[in-house]
N, C-alpha and C positions, 0 to 999 in steps of 0.2 A: 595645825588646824585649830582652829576656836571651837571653845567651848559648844558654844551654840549649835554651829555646823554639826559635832559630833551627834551632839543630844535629836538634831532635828533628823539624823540619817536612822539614829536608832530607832524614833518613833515611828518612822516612815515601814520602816519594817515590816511591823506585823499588817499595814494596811497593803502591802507589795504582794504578804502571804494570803491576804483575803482576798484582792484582787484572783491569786493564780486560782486558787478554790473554786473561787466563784464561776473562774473561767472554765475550768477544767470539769465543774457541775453541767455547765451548758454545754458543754461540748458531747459530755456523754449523753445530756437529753438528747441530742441532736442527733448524734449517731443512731440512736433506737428508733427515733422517727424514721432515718434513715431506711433503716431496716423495714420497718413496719410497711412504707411505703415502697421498699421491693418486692416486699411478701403481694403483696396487694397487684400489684403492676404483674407479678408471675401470676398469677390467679386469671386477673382480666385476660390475659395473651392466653392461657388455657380453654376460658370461656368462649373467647376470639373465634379459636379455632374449632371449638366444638362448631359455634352457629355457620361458620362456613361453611363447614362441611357437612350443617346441614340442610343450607341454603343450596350448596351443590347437589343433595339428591335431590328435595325439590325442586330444582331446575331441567331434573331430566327428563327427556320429552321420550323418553318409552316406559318411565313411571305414567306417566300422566297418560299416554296413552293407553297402559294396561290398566289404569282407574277406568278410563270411560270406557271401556269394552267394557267393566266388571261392573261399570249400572247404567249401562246400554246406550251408553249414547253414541252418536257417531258426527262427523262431520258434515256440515250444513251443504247441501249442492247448492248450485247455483238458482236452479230454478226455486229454492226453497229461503233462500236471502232476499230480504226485502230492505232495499235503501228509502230514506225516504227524504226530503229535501227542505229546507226551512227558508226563510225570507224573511227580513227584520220587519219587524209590525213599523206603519206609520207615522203611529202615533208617538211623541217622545216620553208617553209614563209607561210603554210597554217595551221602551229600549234595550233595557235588559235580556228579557226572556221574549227568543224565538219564535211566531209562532209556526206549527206544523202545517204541513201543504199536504199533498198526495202520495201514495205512495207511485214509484217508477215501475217495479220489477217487482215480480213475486207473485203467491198464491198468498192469500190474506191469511 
């Protein structure tokens, strides 16, 4: 081997060791992100499950029903619903908004 070739492998060297360093620096940032971002992810699936399960009582319809017996309300009969019925206004600056007609059914 020539001279050269030796001298150029030895210098190469300690840049091969700062290379693995450097690599092995990022590698461990890397992995603690890692982490950090499972910590997190177990947390949210925690959270997850709380509001499920608390969207699930609120869903239940004999909650809801034992709330309105406890401040009196009750379900509307028929004679007591009052539909009422809309028809688009003529004119085109009122196209948007409905206006109201009569009511059909009901006590006022």
């Amino acid at each position: 081997m020539k001279r050269w070739q030796v001298l150029a492998m030895i210098g190469s060297m300690p840049l091969m060791l700062l290379g693995v360093v450097w690599q092995a620096g990022r590698q461990a940032s890397l992995v603690a992100e890692a982490r950090e971002l499972e910590h997190q992810q177990e947390s949210w699936v925690e959270a997850n499950a709380k509001l499920i399960g608390g969207i699930s009582v609120l869903e239940n319809r004999e909650r809801a029903n034992e709330l309105a017996s406890k401040l009196g309300l009750e379900r509307a009969t028929a004679e007591r619903r009052i539909f009422i019925e809309t028809q688009p206004s003529k004119s085109t600056s009122d196209a948007a908004a409905p206006a109201p007609t009569q009511a059909v059914k009901g006590n006022g």
